[in-house]
C-alpha positions as CSV (number, residue, x, y, z in Angstrom):
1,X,113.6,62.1,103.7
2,X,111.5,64.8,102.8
3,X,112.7,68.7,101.4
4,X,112.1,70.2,104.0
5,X,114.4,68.0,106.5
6,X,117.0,68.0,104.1
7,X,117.0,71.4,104.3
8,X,117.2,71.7,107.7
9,X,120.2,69.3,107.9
10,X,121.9,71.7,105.2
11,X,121.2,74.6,107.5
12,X,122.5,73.2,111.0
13,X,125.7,71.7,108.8
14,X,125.9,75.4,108.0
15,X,125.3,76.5,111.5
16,X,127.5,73.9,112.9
17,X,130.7,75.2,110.6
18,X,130.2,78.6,111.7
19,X,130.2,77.9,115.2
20,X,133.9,76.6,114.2
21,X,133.8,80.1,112.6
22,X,134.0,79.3,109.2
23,X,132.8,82.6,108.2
24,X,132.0,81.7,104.4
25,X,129.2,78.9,106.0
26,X,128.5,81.4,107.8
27,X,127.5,84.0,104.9
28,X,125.7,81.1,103.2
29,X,123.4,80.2,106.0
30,X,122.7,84.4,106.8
31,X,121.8,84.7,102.4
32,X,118.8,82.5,103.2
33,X,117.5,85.5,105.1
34,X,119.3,88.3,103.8
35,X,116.6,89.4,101.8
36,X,113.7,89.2,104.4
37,X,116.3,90.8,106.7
38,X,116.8,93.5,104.5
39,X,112.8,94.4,103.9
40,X,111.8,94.0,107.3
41,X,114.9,97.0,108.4
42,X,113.7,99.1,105.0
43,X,110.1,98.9,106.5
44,X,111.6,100.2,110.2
45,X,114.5,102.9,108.8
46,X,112.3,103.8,105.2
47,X,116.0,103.8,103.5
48,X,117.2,101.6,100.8
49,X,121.1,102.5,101.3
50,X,120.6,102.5,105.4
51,X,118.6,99.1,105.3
52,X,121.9,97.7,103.4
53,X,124.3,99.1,105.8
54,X,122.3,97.7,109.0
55,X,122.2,94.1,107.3
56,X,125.5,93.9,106.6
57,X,126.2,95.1,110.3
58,X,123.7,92.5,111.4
59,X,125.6,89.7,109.4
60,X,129.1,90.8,111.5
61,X,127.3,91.1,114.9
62,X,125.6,87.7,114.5
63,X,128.5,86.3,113.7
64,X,130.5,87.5,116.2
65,X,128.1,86.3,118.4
66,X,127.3,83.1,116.7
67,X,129.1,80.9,119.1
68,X,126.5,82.1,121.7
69,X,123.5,80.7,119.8
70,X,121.8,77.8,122.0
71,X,119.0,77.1,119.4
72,X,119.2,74.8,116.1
73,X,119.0,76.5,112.5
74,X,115.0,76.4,113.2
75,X,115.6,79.0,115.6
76,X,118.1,81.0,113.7
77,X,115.8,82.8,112.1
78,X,114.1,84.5,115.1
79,X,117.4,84.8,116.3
80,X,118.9,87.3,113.6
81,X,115.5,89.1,113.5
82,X,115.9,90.1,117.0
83,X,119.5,91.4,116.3
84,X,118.1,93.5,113.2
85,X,115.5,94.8,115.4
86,X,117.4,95.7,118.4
87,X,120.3,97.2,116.0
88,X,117.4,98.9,114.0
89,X,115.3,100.2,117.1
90,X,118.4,101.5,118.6
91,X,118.9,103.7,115.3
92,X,115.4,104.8,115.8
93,X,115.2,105.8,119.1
94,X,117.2,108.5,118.2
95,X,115.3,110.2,115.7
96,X,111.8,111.6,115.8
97,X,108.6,109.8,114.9
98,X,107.1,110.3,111.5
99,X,103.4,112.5,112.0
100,X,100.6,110.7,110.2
101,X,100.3,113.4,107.8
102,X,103.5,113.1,106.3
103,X,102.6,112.2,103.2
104,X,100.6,114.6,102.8
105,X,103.4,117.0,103.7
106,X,105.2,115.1,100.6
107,X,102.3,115.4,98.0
108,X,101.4,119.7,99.0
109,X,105.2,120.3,98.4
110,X,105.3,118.3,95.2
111,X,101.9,120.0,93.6
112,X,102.8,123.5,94.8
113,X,106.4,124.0,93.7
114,X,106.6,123.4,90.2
115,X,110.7,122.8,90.5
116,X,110.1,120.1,92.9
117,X,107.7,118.7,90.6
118,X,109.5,119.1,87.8
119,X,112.6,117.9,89.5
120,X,110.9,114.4,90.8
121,X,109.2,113.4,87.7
122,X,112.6,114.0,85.3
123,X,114.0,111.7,88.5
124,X,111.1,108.9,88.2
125,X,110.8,109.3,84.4
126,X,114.6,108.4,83.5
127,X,114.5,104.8,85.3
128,X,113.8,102.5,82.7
129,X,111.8,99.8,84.8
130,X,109.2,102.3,86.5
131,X,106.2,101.2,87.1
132,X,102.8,101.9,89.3
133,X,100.5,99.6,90.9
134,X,98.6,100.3,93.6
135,X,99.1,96.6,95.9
136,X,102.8,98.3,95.7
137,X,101.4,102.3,96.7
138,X,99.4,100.6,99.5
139,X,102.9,98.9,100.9
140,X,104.5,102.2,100.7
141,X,101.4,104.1,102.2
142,X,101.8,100.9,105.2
143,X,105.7,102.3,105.4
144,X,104.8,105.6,106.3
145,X,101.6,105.4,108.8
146,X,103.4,102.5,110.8
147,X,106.2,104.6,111.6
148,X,103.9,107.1,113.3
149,X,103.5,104.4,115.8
150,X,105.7,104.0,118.8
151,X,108.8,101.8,117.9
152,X,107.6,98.3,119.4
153,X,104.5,98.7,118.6
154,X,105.4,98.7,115.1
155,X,107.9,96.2,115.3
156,X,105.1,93.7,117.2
157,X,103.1,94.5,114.1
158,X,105.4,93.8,110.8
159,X,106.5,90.7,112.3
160,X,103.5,89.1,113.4
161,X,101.7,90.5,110.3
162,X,103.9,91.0,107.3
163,X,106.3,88.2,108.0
164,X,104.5,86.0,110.2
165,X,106.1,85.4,113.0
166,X,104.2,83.1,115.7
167,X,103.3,85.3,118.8
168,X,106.0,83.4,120.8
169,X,109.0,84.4,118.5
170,X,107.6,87.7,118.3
171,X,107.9,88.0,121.9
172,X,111.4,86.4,121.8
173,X,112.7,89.0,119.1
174,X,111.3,92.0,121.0
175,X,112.9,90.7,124.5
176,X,109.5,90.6,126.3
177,X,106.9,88.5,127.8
178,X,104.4,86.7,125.5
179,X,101.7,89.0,126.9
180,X,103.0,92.0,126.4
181,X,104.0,91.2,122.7
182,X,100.1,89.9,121.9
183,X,99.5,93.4,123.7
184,X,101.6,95.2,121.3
185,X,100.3,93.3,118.3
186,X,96.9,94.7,119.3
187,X,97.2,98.2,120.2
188,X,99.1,98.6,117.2
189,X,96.7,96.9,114.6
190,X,93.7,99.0,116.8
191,X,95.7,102.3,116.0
192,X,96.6,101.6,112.2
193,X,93.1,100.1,111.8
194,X,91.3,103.7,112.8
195,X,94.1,105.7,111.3
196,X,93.2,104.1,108.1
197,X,89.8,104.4,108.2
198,X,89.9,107.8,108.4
199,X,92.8,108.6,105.8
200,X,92.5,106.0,103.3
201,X,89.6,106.8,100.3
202,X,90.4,103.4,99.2
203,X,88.4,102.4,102.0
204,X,86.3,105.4,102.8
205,X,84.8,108.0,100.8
206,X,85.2,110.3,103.2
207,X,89.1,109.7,103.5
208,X,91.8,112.7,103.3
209,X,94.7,110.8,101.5
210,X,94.1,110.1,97.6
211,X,97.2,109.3,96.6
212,X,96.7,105.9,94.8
213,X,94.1,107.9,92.4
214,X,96.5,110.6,92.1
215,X,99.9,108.7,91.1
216,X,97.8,106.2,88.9
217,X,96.8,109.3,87.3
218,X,100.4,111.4,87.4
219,X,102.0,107.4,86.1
220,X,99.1,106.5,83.8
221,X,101.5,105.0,80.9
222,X,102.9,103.1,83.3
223,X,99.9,102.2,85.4
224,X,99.3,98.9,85.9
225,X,95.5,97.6,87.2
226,X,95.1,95.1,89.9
227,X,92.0,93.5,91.7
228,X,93.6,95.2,94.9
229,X,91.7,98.3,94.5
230,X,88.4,96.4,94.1
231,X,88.9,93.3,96.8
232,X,89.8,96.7,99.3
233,X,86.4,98.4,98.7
234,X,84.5,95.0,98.6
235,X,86.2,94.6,102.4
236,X,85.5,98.0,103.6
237,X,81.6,97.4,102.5
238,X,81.4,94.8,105.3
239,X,82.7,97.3,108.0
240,X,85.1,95.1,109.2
241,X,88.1,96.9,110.0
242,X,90.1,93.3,111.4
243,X,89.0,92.0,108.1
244,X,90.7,94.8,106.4
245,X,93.7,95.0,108.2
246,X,94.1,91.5,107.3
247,X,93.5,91.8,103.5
248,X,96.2,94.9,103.7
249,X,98.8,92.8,105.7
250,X,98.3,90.1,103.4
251,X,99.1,92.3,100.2
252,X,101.6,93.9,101.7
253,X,103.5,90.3,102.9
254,X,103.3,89.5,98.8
255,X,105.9,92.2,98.3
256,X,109.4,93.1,98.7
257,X,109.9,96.8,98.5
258,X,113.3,96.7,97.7
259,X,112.8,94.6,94.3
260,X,109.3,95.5,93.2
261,X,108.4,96.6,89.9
262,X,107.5,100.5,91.7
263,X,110.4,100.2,94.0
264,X,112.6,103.1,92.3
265,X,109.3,105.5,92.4
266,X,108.6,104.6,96.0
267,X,112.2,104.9,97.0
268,X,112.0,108.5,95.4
269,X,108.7,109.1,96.9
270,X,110.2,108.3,100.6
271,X,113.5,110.3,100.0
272,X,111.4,113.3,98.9
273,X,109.2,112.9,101.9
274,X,112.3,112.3,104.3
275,X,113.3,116.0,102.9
276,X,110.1,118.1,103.2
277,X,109.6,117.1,106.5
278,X,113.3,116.8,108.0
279,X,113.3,113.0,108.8
């Protein structure tokens, strides 16, 4: 018997003994997912404490509804994805939109008041484990744009894209018809795709946001160099924009926001962001 069909025995003995609601086989089988749970809320809700709270809400809805599950621990997955996105969307749809330019928003109020300035770097500069690489800036610059786009949209988009997600369980996390969900996954990759061409100097000279040159500048002690920067201009050169969405999807699916190296800049990045423009 091969790994990968032990494991899936381990998980449906799990699933089996919650079903009997053993709660602690329960907790087991939901830690196999916790953390892609966890990044795939922080990408939706752009908070680190928020994204924790939903989880952990997730992990006592699912169980409560456990008994209700029809499908076998290959399933299970999709399944808790579509609670975290419902629970998450629902969150959401009660708050505005982000605008596209709100990082920009972010970095005018940072270089014009010399007290916010001040104020961020003493907060960046005190955490031991900072660090700056771009693969991680062009995650947290993904964050910000795809929450411009309607909810569903960007839902369709992180799951097909960043966690991969065949177009079928993308359709059965949303709650709609195959169709529609392809449909979403395009409009939105057509939208970011343009947006970013038009923003991102990485990819265009001509591009407004410069904020990967600026914080590699600002962090430069703690900079550290990838191909990223490079294999995202050599893309751009072709003038495929599917081709570049892909290579950005792709980059951004290598990280978790919540644990990587930059994670404690980003997270003081978004906060201050959240605060100039009263997210």
């Amino acid at each position: 018997m091969d790994q990968i069909s032990r494991t899936s025995i381990d998980l449906d003995l799990y699933l089996k003994a919650a079903k009997e609601g053993d709660i602690e086989q329960y907790h087991e089988l939901f830690q196999k997912y916790e953390a892609a749970l966890r990044s795939f809320v922080y990408r939706l809700i752009a908070d680190s404490e928020e994204s924790k709270d939903i989880v952990h809400d997730v992990f006592l809805k699912s169980f409560d509804a456990i008994k209700s599950f029809r499908g076998d621990s290959n399933k299970f997955k999709s399944w808790i994805f579509s609670i975290a996105s419902n629970h998450t969307k629902n969150v959401l749809m009660k708050r505005n939109r982000w605008d596209l330019n709100a990082q920009d928003v972010c970095r005018d109020s940072l270089v014009n008041d010399p007290v916010e300035q001040k104020a961020f770097a003493q907060t960046a500069m005190s955490r031991k484990a900072i660090q700056y690489e771009i693969k991680e800036h062009i995650d947290f610059c993904f964050t910000c744009i795809s929450k411009a786009l309607p909810i569903e949209q960007q839902i369709a988009v992180i799951l097909k894209d960043i966690y991969s997600f065949k177009s079928e369980d993308v359709a059965d996390i949303i709650g709609t018809t195959l169709g529609r969900a392809k449909h979403l996954v395009h409009e939105g990759r057509r939208w970011l795709q343009t947006k970013y061409h038009n923003r991102c100097s990485l990819i265009n000279k001509a591009g407004t946001c410069y904020q990967c040159d600026e914080l590699s500048e600002i962090f430069k002690p703690m900079y550290k160099p990838g191909p990223e920067k490079k294999l995202m201009k050599q893309a751009s050169e072709k003038g495929n924009r599917e081709e570049l969405h892909a290579l950005r999807a792709k980059l951004i699916s290598e990280i978790d926001p919540l644990t990587a190296n930059g994670s404690d800049l980003h997270d003081s990045l978004m906060n201050h962001l959240k605060k100039v423009n009263n997210y």
